[in-house]
VOGU-3710 file (C-alpha; in Angstrom, 3 decimals, decimal comma):
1> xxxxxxxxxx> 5,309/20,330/-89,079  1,957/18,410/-89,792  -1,019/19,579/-89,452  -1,769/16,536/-87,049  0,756/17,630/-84,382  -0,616/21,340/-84,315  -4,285/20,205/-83,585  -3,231/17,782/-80,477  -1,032/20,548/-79,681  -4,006/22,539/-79,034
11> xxxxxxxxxx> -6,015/19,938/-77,501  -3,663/20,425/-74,737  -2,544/23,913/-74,662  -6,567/25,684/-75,435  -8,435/25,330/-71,588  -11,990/25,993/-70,942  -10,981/29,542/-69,431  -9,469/30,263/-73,221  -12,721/30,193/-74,947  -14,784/33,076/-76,130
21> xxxxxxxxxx> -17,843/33,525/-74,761  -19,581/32,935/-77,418  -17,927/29,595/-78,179  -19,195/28,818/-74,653  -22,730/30,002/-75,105  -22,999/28,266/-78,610  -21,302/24,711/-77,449  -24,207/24,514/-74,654  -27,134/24,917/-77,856  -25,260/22,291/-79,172
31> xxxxxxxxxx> -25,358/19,999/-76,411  -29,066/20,486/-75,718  -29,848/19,976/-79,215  -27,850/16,736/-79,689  -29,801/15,661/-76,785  -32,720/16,696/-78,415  -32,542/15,186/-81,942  -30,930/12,157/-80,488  -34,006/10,876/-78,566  -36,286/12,613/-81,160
41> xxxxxxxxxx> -34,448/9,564/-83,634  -34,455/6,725/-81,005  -36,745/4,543/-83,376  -35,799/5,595/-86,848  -34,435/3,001/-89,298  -31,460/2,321/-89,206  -29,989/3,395/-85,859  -32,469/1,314/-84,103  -30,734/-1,240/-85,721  -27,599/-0,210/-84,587
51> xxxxxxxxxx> -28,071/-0,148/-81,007  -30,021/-3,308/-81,146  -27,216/-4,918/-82,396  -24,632/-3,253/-79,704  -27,126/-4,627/-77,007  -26,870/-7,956/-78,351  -23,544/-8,488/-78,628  -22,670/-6,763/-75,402  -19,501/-6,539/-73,496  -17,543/-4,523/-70,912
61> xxxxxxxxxx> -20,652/-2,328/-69,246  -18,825/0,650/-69,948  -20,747/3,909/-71,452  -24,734/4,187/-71,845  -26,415/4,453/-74,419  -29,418/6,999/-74,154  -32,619/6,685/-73,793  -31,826/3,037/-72,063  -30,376/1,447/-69,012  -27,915/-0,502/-71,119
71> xxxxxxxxxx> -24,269/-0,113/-70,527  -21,840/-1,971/-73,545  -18,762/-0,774/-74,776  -17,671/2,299/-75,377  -16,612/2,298/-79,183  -20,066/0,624/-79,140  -22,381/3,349/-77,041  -20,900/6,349/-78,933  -21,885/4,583/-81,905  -25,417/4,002/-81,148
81> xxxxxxxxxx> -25,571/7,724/-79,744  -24,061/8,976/-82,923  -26,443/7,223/-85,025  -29,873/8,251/-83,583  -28,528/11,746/-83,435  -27,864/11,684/-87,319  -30,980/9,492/-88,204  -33,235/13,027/-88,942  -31,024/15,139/-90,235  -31,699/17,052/-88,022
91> xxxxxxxxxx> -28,343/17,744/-85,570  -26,176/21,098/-86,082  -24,346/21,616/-88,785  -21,008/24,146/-90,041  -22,789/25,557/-93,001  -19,565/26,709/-94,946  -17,428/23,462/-94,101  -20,659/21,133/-94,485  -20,087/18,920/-91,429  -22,173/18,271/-88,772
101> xxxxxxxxxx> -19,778/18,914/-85,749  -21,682/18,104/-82,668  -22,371/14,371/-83,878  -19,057/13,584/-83,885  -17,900/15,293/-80,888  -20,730/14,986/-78,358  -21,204/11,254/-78,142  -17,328/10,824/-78,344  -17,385/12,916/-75,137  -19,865/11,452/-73,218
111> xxxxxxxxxx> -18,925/7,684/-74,330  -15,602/8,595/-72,715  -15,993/10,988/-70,012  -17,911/7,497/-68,530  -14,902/5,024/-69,495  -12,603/7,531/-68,017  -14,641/7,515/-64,826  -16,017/11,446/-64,989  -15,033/15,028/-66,540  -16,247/18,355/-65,275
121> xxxxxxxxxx> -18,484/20,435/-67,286  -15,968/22,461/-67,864  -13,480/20,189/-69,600  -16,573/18,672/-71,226  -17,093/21,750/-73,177  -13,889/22,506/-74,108  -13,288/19,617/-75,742  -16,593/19,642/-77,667  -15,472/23,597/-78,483  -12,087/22,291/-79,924
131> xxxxxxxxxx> -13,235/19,139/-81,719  -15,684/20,940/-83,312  -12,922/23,132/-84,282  -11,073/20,898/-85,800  -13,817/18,903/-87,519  -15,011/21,968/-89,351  -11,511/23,479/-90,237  -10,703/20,148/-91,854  -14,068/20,569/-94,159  -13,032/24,692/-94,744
141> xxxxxxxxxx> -9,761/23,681/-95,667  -10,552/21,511/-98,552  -10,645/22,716/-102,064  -11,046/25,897/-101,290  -12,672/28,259/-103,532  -14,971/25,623/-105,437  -18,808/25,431/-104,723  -19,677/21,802/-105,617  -17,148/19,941/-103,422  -20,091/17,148/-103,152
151> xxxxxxxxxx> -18,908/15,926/-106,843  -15,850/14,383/-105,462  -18,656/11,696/-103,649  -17,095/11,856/-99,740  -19,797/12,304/-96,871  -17,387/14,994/-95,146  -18,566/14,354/-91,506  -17,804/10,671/-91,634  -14,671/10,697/-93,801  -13,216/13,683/-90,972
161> xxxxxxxxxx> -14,900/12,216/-88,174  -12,354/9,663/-87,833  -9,306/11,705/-87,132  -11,509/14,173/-85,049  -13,608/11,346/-82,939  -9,530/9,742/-81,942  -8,548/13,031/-81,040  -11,302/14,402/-78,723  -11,382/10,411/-77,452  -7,576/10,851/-76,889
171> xxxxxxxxxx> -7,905/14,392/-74,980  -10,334/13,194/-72,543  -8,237/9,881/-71,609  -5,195/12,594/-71,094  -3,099/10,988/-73,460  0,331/12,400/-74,374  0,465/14,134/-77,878  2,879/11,350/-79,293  -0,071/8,793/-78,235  -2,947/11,560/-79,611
181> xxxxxxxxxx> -0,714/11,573/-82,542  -0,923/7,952/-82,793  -4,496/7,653/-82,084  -5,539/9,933/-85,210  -2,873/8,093/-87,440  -4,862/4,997/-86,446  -7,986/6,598/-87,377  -6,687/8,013/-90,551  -6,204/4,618/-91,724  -9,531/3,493/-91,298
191> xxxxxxxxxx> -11,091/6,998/-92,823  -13,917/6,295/-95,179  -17,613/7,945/-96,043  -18,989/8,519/-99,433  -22,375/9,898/-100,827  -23,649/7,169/-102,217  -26,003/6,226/-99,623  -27,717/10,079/-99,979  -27,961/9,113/-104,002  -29,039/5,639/-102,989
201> xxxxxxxxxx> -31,750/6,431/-100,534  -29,613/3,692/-97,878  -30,313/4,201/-94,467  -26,287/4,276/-94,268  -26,271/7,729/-94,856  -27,216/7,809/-90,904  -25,029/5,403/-89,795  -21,864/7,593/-91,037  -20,960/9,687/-87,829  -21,576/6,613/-85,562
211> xxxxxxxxxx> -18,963/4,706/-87,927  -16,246/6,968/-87,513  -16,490/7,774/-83,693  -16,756/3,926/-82,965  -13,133/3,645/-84,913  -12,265/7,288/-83,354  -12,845/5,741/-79,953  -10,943/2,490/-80,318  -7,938/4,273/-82,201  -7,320/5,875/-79,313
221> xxxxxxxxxx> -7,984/2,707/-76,971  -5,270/1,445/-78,872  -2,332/3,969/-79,283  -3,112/4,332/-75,091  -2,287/0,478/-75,208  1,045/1,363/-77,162  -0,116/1,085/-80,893  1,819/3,337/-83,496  -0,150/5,356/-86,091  1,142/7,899/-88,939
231> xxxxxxxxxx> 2,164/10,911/-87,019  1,843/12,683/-90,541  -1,735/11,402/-91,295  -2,867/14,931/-92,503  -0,278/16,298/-94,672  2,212/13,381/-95,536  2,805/12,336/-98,592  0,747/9,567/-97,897  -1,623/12,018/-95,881  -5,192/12,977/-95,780
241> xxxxxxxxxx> -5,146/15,878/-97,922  -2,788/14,668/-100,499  -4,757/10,920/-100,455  -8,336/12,311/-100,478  -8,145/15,519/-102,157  -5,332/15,133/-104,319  -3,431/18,149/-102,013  -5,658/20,678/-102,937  -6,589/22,205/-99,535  -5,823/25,272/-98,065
251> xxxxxxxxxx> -2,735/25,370/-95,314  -3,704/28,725/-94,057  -7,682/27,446/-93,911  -6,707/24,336/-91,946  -4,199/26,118/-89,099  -4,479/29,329/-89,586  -4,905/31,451/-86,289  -5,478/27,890/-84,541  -6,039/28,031/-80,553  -7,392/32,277/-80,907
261> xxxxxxxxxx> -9,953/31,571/-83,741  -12,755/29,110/-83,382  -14,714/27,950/-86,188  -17,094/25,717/-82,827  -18,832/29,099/-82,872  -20,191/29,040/-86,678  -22,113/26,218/-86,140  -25,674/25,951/-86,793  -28,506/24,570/-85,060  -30,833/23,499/-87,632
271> xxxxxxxxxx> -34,838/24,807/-87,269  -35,675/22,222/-90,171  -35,149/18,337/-89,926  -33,822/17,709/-93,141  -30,617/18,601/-95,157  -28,959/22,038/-94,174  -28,767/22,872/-98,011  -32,545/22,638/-98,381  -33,116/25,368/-95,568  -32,678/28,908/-97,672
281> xxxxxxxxxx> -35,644/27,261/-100,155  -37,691/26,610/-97,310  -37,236/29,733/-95,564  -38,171/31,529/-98,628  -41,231/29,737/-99,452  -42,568/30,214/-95,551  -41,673/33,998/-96,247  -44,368/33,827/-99,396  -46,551/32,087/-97,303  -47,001/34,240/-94,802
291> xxxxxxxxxx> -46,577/37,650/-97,007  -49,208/36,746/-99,170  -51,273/34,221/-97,791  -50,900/31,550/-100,071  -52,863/28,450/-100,428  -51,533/25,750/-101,944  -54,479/24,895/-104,371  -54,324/28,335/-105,609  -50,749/27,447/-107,370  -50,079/26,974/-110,903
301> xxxxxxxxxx> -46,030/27,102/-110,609  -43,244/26,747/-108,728  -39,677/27,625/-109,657  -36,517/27,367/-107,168  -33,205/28,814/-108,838  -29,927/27,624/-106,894  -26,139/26,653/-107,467  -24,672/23,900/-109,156  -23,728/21,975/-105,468  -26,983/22,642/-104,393
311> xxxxxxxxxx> -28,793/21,371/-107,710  -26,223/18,089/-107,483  -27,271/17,215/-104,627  -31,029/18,884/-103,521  -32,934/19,340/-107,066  -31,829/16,211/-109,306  -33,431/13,553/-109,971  -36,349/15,554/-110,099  -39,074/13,102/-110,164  -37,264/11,401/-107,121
321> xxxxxxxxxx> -36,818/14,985/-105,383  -40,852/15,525/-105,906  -41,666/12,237/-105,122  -39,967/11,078/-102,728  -39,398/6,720/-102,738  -38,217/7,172/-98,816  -38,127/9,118/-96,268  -34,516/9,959/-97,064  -35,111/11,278/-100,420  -37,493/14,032/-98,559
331> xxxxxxxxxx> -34,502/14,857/-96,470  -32,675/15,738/-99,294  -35,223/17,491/-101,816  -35,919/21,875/-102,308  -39,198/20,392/-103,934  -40,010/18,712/-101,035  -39,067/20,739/-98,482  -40,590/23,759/-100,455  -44,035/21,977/-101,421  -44,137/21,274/-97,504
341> xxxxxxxxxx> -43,971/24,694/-96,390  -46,812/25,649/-99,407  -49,014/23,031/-98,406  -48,841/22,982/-94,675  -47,317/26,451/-93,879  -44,540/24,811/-91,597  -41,986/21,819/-91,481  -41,118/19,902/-89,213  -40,549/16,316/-87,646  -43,963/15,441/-88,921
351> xxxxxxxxxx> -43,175/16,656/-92,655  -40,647/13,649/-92,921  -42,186/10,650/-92,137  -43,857/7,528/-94,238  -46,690/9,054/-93,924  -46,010/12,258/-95,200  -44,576/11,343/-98,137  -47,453/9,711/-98,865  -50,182/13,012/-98,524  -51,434/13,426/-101,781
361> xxxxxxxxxx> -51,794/17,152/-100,793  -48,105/17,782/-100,823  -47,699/15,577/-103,822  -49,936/17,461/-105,764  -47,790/21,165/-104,747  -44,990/19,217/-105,435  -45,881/18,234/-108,824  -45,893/21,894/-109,713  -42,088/22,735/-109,339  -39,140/23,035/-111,250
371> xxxxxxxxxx> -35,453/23,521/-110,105  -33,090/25,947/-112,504  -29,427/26,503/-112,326  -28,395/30,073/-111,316  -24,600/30,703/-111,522  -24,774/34,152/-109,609  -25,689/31,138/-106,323  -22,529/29,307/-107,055  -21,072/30,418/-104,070  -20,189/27,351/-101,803
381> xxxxxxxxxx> -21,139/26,626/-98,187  -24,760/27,243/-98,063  -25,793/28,721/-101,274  -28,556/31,065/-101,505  -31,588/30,683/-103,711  -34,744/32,316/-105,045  -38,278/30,826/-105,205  -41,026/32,384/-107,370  -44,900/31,003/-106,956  -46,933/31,555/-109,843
391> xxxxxxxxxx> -50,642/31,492/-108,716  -53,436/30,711/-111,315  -54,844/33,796/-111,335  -51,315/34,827/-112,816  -49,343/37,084/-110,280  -46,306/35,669/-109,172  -44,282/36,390/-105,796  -41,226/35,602/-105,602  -38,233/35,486/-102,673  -33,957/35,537/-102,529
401> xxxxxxxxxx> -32,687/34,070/-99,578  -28,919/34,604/-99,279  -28,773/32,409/-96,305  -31,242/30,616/-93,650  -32,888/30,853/-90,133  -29,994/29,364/-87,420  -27,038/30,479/-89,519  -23,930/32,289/-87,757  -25,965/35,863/-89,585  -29,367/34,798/-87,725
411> xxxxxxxxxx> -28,642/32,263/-84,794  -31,293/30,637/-82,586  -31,153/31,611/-79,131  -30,941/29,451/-75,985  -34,565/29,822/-75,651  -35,160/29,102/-79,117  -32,882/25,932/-79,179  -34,859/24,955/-75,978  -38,157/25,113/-77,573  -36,781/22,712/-80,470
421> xxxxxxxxxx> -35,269/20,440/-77,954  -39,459/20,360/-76,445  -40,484/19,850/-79,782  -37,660/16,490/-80,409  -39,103/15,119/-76,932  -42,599/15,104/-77,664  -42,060/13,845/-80,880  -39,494/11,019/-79,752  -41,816/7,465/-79,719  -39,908/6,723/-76,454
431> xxxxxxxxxx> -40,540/9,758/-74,204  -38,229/11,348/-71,504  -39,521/11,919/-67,973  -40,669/15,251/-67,639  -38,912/15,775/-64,433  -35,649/14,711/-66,408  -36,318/17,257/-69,737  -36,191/20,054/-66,583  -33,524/19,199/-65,379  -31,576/18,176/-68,111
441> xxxxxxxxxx> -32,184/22,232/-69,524  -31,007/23,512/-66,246  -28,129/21,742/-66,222  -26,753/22,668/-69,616  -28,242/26,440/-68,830  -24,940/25,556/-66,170  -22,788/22,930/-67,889  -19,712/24,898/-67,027  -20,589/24,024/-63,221  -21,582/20,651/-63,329
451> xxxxxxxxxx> -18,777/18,519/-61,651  -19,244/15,457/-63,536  -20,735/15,042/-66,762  -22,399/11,701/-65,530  -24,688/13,459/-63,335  -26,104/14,547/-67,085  -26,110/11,336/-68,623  -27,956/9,707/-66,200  -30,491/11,809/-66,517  -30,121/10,605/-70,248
461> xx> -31,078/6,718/-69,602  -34,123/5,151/-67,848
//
């Protein structure tokens, strides 16, 4: 049997009363920090664009899109929802799958849980615990036991957001597993995200997620109406696994222990707003920092060894990685990242802007590093790394991180995740009533007793 009909099997069969507690407790961080980052992005590049566009060309005044009064849509909403969320880099991630879970799942359910005319807090997490599931098994599965999957060029989250966005979209309409079936064979045949935008510096690397739950969404609009899809879009001949990754994936990885074991509670909320991979780096050099009071002027070198995937993808092009053209290349640099945490002894929302790149202060600490490949790091996932400062007087400190602040081995906290969610609002260029922020934590403090999820998207658009 395909994998396909196993994971809308347990759509239907896993209930909110079947979830760990933890799964519980870690789907709520989730849903307060999508919130967060979401609003945080409103006016970034790209996704402003986006949801301009979905205004304009309007339609059935179906699902909002936040922070606005508009209704348009619903492929159309979760879109723009998706996209804002993405535009920092700065939503949760599933370190060892490398996805970003709660982007594809979270606007799918609220898009829908409107169409569909409500869904109880309850339901609402349990099918943002099970997508997110899915999402990341799908990324754990694949060519298992190498540590530079990125060489293969797919953006993970949008290439598996597809089949994940029609499913979650199909369990909230209540659709029969033939038509969920259908819905993710319809989805599979739109499936598409590469990495060229990240090498690029396009502003489509944060348009991605929002591209695969807008054809998530209508694939399972259309297999409700009676539209056929590949019921054996994972593992056909003609399937995912064998089309994509030339069938080397892991069956056991993908289903194994499916419905008792969910991945939904390995997912990270991120402390930093830039690529996950970049975090260990930037953990380390805030750990030098502080342990030895550094000051940036005072540095004659800086070295960061890592892995091959994370070399690929975070250190190369240097003079791109230390110089960033756009903001997007400072999303995705160790130099950057790194020099950031030298020069200004944090990073944050304010360390990747046009601006920033710009400060001739982090330039100059930049200017001073060097990346080096370290096979002992090649370890896939998130791969650890050492940093070593040099200072001109000659000592040297130097710090291994194995993994990073928010991971499964050192998780934020509700009231940690809260305080980030402050931060994304008072950075956000079009700020959220105050009255709404309080509520909007004590309702997710709760979400498992709310009786309609609308109650919390309204509080979502003004």
């Amino acid at each position: 049997m395909d994998a396909s009909y196993l994971f809308a099997q347990n759509f239907a069969k896993v209930k909110y009363e079947d979830l760990p507690p933890k799964v519980v407790e870690e789907t709520k961080k989730q849903v307060l920090d999508y919130i967060g980052v979401a609003l945080a992005g409103f006016m970034q590049d790209g996704a402003k664009e986006v949801r301009e566009l979905a205004i304009e060309l309007g339609g059935a005044p179906q699902s909002s899109i936040i922070g606005t009064e508009a209704k348009v849509p619903a492929p159309h909403a979760a879109q723009a929802n998706a996209s804002v969320a993405h535009s920092l880099d700065f939503d949760d991630v599933h370190e060892a799958a490398i996805m970003h879970p709660g982007v594809i799942t979270i606007p799918t359910s609220f898009a829908m849980a409107e169409y569909k005319g409500g869904l109880s807090g309850k339901n609402f997490i349990q099918n943002v615990a099970v997508g997110g599931d899915m999402i990341s098994r799908m990324g754990l599965a694949t060519r298992p036991g190498e540590s530079n999957i990125h060489q293969y060029g797919w953006h993970f989250t949008t290439l598996n957001g597809y089949m994940t966005a029609a499913a979650v979209a199909s369990n909230v309409l209540g659709l029969s597993e033939e038509k969920m079936l259908y819905a993710m064979g319809i989805a599979y045949h739109q499936s598409a995200g590469n990495g060229q935008a990240v090498k690029d510096s396009a502003l489509t690397k944060r348009l991605g997620p929002g591209f695969s739950v807008r054809g998530g969404i209508h694939a399972s609009l259309l297999a409700e109406k009676g539209v056929t899809g590949s019921v054996n879009s994972m593992e056909g001949v003609n399937g995912y696994y064998k089309v994509y990754h030339m069938g080397d994936y892991s069956r056991d990885i993908l289903i194994g222990e499916l419905g008792t074991r969910f991945e939904s509670e390995n997912i990270t909320i991120k402390p930093y707003p830039c690529c996950r991979g970049t975090h260990p780096s930037i953990d380390a050099a805030l750990y030098l920092v502080k342990e030895h009071n550094i000051e940036a002027e005072n540095i004659k070198s800086i070295m960061i060894w890592c892995g091959k995937g994370t070399q690929g993808l975070l250190g190369e092009p240097l003079e791109i990685k230390a110089k960033p053209r756009v903001v997007v290349d400072s999303q995705f640099s160790l130099a950057w990242g790194v020099s950031c945490a030298l020069t200004r002894k944090k990073v944050g929302l304010s360390e990747f802007t046009e601006e920033s790149i710009r400060d001739p202060k982090i330039l100059e600490t930049a200017s001073k590093v060097g990346v080096a490949y370290d096979p002992a790091f090649d370890t896939g996932g998130l791969e650890p790394v050492r940093v070593a400062v040099t200072m001109k007087d000659g000592q040297t400190f130097s710090k291994t991180m194995e993994t990073a602040t928010g991971s499964p081995e050192r998780p934020i906290t509700f009231k940690e995740c809260e305080a980030k969610f402050r931060d994304c609002i008072n950075y956000a260029q079009r700020r959220l009533p105050a009255e709404n922020a309080e509520k909007i934590v004590k309702m997710i403090k709760d979400l498992e007793q709310v009786k309609d999820i609308r109650k919390l998207i309204d509080l979502l658009c003004w």
